[in-house]
N, CA and C atoms as an extended XYZ file, in Angstrom:
243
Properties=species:S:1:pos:R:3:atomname:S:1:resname:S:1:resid:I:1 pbc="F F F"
N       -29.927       27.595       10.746 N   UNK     1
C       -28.702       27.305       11.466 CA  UNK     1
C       -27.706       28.449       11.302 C   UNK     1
N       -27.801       28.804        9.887 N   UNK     2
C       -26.824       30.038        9.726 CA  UNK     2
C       -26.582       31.226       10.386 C   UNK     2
N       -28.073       31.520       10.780 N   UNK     3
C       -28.362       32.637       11.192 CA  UNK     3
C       -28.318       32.650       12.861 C   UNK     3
N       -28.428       31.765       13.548 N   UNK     4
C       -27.869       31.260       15.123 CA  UNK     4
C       -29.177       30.536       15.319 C   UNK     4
N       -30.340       30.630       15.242 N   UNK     5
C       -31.723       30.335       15.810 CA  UNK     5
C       -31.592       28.928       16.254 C   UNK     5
N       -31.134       28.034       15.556 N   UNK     6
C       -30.961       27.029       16.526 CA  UNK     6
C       -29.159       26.730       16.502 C   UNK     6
N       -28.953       25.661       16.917 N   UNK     7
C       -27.335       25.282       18.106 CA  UNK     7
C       -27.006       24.108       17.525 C   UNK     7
N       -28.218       23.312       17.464 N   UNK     8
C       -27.646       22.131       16.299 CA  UNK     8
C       -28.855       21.411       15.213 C   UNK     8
N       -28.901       20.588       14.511 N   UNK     9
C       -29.744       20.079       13.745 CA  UNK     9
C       -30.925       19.424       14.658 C   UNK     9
N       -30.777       18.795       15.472 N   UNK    10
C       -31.471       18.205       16.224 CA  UNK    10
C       -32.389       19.469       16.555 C   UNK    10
N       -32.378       20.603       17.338 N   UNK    11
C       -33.368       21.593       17.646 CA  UNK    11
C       -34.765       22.196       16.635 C   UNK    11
N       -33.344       22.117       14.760 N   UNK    12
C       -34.011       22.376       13.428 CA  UNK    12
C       -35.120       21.688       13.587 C   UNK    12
N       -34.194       20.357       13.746 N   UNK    13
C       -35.239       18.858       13.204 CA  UNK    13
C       -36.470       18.585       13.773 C   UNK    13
N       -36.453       19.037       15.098 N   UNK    14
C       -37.367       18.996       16.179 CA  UNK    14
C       -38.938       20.022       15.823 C   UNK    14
N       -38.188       21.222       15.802 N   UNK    15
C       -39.371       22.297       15.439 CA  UNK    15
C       -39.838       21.900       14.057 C   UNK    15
N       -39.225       21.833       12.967 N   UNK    16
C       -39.828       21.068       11.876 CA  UNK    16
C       -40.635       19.744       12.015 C   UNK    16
N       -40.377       18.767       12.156 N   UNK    17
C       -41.137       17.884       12.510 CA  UNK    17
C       -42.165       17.990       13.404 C   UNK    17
N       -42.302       19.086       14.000 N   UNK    18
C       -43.528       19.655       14.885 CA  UNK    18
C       -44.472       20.781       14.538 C   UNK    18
N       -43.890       20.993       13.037 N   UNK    19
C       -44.999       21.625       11.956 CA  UNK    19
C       -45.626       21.088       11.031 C   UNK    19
N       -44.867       19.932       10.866 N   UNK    20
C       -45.182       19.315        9.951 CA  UNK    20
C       -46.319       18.539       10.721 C   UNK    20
N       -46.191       17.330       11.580 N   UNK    21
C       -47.498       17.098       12.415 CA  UNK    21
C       -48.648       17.856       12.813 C   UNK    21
N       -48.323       19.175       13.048 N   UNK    22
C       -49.236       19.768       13.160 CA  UNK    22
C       -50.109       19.973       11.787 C   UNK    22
N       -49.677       20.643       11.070 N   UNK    23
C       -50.643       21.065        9.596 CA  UNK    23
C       -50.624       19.681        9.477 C   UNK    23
N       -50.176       18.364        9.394 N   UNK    24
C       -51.005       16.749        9.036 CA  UNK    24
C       -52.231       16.766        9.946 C   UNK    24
N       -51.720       16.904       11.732 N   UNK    25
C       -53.479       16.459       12.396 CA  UNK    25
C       -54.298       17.427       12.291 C   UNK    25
N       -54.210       19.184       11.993 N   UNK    26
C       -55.185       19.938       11.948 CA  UNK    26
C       -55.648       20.051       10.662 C   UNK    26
N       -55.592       19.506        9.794 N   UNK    27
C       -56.163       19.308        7.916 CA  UNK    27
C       -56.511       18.159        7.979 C   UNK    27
N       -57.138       18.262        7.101 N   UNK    28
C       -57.972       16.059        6.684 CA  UNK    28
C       -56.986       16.181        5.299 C   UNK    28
N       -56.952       14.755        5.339 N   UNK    29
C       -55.841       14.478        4.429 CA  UNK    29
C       -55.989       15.201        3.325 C   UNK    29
N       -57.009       15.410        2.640 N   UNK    30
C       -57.509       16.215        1.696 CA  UNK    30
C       -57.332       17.094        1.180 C   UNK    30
N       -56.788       17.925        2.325 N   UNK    31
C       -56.560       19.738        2.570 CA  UNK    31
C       -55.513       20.033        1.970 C   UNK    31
N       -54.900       21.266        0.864 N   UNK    32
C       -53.721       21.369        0.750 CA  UNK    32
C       -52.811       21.450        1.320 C   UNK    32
N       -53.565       21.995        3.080 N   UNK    33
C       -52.170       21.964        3.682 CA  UNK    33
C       -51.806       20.861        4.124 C   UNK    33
N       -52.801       19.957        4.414 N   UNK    34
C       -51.654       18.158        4.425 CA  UNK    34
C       -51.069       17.930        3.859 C   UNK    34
N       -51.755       18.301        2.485 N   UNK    35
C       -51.008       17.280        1.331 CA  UNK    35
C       -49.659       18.130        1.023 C   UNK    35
N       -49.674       19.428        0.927 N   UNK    36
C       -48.604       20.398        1.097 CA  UNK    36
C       -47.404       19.591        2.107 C   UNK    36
N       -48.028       19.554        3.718 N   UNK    37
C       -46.614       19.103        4.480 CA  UNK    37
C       -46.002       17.935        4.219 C   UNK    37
N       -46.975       17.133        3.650 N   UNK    38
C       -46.618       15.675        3.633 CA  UNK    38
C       -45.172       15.781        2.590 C   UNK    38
N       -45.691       16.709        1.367 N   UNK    39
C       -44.199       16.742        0.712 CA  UNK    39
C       -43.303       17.481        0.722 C   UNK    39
N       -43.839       18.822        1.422 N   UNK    40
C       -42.605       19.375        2.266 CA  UNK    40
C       -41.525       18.842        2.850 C   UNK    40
N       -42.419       17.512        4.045 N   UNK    41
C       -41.153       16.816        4.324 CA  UNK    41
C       -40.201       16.154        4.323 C   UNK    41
N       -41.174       15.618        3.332 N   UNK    42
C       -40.224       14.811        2.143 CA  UNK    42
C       -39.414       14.967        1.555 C   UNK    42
N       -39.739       16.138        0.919 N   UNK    43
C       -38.458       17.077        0.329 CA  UNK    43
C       -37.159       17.554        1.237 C   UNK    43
N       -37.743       17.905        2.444 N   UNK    44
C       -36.627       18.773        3.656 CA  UNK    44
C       -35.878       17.268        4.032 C   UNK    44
N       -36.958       16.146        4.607 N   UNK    45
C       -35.995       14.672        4.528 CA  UNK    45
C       -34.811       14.881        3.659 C   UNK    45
N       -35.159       14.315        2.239 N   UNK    46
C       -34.897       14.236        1.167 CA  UNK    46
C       -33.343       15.154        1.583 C   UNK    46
N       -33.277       15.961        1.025 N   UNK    47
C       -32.504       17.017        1.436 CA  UNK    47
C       -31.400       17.045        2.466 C   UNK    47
N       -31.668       17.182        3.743 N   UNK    48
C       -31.213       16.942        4.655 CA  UNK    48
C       -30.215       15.590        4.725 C   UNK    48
N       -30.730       14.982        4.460 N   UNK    49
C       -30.238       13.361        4.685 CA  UNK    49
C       -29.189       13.445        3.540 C   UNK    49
N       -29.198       14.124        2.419 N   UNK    50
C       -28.036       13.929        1.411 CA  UNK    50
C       -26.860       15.371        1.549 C   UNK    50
N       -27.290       15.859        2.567 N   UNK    51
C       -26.726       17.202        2.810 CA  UNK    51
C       -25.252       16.577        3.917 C   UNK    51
N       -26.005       16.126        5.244 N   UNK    52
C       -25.191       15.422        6.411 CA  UNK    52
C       -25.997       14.397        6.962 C   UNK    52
N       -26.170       13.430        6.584 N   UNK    53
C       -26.590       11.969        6.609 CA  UNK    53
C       -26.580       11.741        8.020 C   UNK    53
N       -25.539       11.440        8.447 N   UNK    54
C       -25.422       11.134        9.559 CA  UNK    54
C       -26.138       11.388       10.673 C   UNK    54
N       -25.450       12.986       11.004 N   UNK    55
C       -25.776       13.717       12.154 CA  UNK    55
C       -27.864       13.753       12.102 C   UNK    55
N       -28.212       14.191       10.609 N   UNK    56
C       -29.776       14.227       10.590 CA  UNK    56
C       -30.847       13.003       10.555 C   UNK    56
N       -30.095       11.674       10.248 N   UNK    57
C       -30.776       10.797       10.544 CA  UNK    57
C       -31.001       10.804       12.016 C   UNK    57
N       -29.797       10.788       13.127 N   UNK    58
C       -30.109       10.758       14.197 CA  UNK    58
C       -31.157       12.086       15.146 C   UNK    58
N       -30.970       12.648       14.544 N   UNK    59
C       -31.727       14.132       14.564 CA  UNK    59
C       -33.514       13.458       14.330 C   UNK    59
N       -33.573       12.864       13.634 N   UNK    60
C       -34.757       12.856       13.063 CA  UNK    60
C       -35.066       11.478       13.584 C   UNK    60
N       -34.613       10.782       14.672 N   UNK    61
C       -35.224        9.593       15.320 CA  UNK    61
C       -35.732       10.263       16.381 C   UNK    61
N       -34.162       11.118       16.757 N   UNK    62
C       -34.511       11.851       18.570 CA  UNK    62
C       -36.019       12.951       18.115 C   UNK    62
N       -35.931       13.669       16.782 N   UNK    63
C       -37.559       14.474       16.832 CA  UNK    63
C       -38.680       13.394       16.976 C   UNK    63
N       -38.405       12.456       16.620 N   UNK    64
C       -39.703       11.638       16.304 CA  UNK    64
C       -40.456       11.125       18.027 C   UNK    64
N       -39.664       10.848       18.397 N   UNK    65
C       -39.870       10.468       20.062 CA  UNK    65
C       -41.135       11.673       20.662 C   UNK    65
N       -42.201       10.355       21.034 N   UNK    66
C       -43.160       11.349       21.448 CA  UNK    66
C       -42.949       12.232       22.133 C   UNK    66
N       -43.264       13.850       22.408 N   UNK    67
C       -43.377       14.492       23.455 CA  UNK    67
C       -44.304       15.168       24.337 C   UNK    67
N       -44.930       15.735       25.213 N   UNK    68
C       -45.484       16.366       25.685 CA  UNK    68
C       -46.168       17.140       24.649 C   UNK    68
N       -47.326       17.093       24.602 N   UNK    69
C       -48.429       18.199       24.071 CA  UNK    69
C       -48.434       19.489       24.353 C   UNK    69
N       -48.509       20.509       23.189 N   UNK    70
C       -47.889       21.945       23.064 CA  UNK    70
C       -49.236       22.708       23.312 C   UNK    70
N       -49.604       23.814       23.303 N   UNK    71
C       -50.323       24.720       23.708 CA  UNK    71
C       -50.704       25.395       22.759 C   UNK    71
N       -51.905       24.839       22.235 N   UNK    72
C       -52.202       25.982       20.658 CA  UNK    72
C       -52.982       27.277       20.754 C   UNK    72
N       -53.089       27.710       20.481 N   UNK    73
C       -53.863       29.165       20.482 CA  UNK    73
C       -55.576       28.498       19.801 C   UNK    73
N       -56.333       29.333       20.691 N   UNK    74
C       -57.720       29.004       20.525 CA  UNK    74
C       -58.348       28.241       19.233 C   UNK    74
N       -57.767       29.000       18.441 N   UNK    75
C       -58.443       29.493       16.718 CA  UNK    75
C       -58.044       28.016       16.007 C   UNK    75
N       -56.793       27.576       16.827 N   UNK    76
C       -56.049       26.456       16.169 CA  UNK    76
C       -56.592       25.246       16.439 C   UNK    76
N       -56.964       25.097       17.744 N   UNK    77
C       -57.291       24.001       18.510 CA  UNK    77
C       -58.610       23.806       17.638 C   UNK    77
N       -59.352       24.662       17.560 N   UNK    78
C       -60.783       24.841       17.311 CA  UNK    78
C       -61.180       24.246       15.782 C   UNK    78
N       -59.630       24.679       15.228 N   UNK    79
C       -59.536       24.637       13.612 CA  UNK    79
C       -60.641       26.057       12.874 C   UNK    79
N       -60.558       27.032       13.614 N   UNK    80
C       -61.445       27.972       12.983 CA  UNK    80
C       -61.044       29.316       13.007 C   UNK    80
N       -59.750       28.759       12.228 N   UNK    81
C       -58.604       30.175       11.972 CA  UNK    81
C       -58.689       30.104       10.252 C   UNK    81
């Protein structure tokens, strides 16, 4: 945010929560990197929510709302990166 890249929390919240899903469905639960995001986000939750409560709870209903399916690069889709 500091740095301009995103405009408000909601944009943060959005692209985060859309990494975090990602490394969950492309790893089996197993994988460090699931188990990695799972408490990543927890932590960034965690965080966030005691930082500005407010504004990021709502942030983090509007990320959650399904969206349109993103466009992965071959290697990703494939899982053989």
């Amino acid at each position: 945010m500091a740095a301009g890249a995103y405009g408000t929390w909601r944009g943060f919240y959005a692209d985060f929560e859309l990494i975090i899903a990602n490394a969950r469905h492309y790893n089996k639960p197993s994988h460090d990197v699931h188990k990695s995001a799972v408490e990543l986000a927890h932590r960034v939750r965690k965080l966030l929510e005691d930082r500005d409560g407010a504004a990021l709870e709502k942030a983090a209903r509007e990320a959650r709302r399904p969206r349109a399916s993103i466009f992965l690069p071959g290697c990703l889709a494939a899982r053989g990166c």
